[in-house]
C-alpha positions as CSV (number, residue, x, y, z in Angstrom):
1,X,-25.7,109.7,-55.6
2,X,-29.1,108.7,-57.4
3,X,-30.1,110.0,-60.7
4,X,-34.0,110.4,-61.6
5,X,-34.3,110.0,-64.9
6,X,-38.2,110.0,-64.8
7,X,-41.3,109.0,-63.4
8,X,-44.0,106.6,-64.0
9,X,-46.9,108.9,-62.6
10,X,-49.1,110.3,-65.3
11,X,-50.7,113.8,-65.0
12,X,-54.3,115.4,-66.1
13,X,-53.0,118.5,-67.3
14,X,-49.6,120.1,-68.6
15,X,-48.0,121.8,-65.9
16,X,-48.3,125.3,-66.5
17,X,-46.4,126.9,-63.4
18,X,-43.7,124.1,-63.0
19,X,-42.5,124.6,-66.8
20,X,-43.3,128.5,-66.4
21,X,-41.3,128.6,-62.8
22,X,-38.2,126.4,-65.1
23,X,-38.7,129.1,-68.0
24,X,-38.3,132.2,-65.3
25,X,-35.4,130.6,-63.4
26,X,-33.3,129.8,-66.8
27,X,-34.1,133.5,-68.5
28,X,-32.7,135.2,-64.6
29,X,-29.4,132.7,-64.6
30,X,-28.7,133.6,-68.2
31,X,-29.3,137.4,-67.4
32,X,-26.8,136.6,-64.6
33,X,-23.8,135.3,-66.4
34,X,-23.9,137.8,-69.1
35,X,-23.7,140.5,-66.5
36,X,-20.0,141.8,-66.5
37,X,-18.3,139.7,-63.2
38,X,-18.7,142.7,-60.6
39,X,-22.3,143.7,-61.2
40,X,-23.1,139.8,-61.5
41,X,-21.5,139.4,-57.5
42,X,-23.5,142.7,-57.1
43,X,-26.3,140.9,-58.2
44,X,-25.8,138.2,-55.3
45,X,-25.2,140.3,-52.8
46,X,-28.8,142.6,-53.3
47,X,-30.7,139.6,-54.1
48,X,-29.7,137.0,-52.2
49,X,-30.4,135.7,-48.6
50,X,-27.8,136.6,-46.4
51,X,-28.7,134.9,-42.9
52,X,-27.1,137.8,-41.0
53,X,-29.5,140.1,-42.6
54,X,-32.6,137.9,-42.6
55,X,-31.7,136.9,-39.0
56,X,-31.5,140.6,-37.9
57,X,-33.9,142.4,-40.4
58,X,-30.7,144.5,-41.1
59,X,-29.6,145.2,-44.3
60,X,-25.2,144.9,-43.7
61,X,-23.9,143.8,-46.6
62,X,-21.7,146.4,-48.8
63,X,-24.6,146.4,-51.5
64,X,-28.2,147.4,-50.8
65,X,-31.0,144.8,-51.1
66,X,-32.9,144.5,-53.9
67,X,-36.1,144.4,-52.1
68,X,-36.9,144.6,-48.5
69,X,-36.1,142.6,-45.6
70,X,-36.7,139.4,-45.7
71,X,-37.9,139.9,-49.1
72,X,-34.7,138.5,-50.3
73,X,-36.1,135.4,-49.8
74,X,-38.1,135.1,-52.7
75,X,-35.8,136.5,-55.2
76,X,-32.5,134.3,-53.8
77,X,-34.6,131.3,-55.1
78,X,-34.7,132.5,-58.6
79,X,-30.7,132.7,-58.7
80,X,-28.5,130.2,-59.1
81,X,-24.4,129.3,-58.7
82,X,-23.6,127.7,-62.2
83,X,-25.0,125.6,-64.8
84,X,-24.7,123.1,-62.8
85,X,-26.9,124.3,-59.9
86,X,-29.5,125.1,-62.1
87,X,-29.9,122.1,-64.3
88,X,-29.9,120.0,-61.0
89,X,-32.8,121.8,-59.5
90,X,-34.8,123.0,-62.8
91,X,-34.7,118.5,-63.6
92,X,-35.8,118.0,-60.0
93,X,-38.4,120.4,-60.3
94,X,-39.7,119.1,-64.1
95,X,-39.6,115.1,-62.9
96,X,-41.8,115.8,-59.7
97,X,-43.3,119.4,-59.4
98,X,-45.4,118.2,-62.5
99,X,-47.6,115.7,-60.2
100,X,-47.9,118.0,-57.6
101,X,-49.3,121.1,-59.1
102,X,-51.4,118.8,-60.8
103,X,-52.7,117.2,-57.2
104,X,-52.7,120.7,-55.7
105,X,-53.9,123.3,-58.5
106,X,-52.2,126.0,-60.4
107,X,-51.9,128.9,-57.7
108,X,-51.9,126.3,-54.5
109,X,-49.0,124.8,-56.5
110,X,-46.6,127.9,-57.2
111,X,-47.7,129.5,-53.5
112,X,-46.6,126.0,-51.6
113,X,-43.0,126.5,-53.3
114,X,-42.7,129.7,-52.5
115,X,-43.4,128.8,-48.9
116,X,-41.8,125.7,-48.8
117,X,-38.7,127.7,-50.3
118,X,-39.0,129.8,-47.6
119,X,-38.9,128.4,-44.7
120,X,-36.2,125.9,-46.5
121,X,-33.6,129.1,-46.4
122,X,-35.1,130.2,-42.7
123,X,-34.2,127.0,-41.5
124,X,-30.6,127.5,-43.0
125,X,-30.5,130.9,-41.7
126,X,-31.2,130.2,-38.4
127,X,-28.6,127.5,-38.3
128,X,-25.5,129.5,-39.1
129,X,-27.4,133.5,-38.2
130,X,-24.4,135.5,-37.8
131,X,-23.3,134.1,-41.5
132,X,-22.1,136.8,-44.7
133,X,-22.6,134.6,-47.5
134,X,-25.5,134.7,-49.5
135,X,-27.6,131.9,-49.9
136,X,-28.7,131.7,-53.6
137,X,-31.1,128.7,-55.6
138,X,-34.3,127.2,-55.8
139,X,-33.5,123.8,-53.9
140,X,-35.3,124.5,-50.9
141,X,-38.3,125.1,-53.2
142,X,-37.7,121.9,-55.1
143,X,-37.1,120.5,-51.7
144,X,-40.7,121.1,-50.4
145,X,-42.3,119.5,-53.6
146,X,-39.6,116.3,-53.2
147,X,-41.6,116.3,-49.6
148,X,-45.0,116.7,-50.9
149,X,-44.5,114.3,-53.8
150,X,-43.4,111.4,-51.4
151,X,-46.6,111.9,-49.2
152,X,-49.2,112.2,-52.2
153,X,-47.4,109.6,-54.8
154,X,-44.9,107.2,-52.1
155,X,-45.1,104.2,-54.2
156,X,-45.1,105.8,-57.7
157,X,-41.9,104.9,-59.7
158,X,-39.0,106.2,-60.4
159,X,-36.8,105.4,-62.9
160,X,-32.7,105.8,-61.4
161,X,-29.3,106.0,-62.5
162,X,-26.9,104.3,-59.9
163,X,-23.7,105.9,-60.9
164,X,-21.4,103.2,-59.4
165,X,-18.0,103.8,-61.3
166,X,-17.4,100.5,-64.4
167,X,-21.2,99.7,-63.1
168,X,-23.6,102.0,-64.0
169,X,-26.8,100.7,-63.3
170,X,-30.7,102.0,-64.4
171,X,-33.2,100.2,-62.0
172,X,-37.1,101.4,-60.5
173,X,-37.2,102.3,-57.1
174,X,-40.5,104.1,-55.5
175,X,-40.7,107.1,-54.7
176,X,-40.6,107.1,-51.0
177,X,-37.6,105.2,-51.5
178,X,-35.8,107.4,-54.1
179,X,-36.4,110.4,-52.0
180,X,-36.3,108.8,-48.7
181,X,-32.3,108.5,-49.5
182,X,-32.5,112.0,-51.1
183,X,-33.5,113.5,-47.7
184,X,-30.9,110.9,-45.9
185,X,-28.2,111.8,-48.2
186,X,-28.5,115.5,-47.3
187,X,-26.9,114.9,-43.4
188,X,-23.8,113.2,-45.2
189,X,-23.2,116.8,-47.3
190,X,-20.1,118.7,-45.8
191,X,-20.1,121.5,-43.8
192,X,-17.2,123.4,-46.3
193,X,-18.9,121.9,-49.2
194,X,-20.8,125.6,-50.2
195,X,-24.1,123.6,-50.2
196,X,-27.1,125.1,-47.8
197,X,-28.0,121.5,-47.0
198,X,-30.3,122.7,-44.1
199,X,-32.6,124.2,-46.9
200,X,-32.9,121.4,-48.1
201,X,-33.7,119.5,-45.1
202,X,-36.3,122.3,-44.0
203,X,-37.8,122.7,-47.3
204,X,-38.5,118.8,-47.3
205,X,-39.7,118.7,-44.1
206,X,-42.5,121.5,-44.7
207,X,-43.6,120.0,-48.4
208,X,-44.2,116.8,-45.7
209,X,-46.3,118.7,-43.2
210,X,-48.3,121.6,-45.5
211,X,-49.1,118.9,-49.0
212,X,-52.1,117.8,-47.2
213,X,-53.2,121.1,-45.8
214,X,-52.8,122.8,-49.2
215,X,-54.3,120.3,-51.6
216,X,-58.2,120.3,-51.9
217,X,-60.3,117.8,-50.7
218,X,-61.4,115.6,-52.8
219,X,-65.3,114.5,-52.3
220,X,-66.2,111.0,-51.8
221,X,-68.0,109.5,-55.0
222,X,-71.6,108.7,-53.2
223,X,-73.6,105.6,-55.4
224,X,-77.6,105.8,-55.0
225,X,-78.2,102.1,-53.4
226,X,-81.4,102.3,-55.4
227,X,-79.0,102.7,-58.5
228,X,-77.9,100.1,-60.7
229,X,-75.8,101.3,-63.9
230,X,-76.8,99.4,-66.8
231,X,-75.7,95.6,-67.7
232,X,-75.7,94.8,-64.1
């Protein structure tokens, strides 16, 4: 397992939605845990995606949804397992999402993780359908901007923990490398591990193929021939 422990990619503006999107995320988990234990698994069951509902447009779990059909979607990604779950995705999300809402723009940014979320927990929907269990977290979100990053910024740096045990070792990689594992490392997660690996792989996969189709063009600078600047 790799450990980002930053990037060497500066930005041209603070990131607004990324830090807002961390802010949101952290305030609904800590809402979560201080719900008493049965109205927290409540919680989960109304707002999570459950693939058997989202896979059927039925709503068959023992607690209503929250919202409607497929709905849950959106509001799975704002809920997380443990401390744990969140802290992974919220660091994922500070290191790389920064660069990306700053190639893409404020509301092109937070609208491509919401849709790269999305079809991340389709694609692990439609790989297990008939499945109870609701899928809960923002990783296939974080996925799609992991995707999008390594397209707009594959040879930016990354600084990386290699946690080998009695070596642990702090070396740059680029990006494309760093997150070129990531995405490899995903097919070696276990089936009974609880971990919706396929949203991750899906959510990658579409920050790959919609970054370029949601970040603006950017017009060629066009020099006068007749122009020379001055001290030429």
């Amino acid at each position: 397992m790799l450990i980002p422990l930053r990037d060497y990619n500066p930005r041209r503006q603070f990131p607004v939605v990324a830090v807002a999107l961390i802010v949101v995320n952290a305030l609904v988990f800590l809402w979560q845990i201080l719900l008493p234990p049965r109205l927290g698994e409540g919680l989960v069951l109304a707002a999570g995606a459950i693939p058997l509902e989202i896979t059927t447009l039925t709503d068959a779990g023992p607690v209503a949804s929250l919202v409607p059909l497929p709905f849950t979607i959106v509001t799975s990604m704002f809920l997380h397992g443990g401390w744990l779950h969140l802290i992974g995705n919220m660091w994922f999300l500070w290191l790389f999402g920064d660069n990306v809402e700053d190639r893409l723009g404020r509301l092109r940014f937070l609208i491509f993780y919401l849709v790269t979320g999305a079809i991340g927990a389709l694609a692990q929907c439609f790989m297990m359908p008939t499945s109870p269990i609701p899928m809960i977290g923002a990783s296939g979100a974080v996925a799609g901007l992991l995707g999008g990053y390594v397209l707009a910024f594959p040879h930016s740096r990354v600084l990386t923990l290699i946690p080998i045990p009695f070596f642990w070792h702090v070396t740059t990689v680029p990006a494309w490398v760093f997150l070129g594992l990531w995405f490899i490392g995903q097919f070696f997660i276990g089936e009974g591990s609880g971990i919706a690996w396929m949203a991750h792989v899906g959510g990658f996969l579409a920050g790959l193929g919609l970054i370029r189709i949601f970040a603006p063009q950017r017009r060629p600078v066009v020099v006068d021939a007749d122009y020379f600047p001055p001290g030429r």
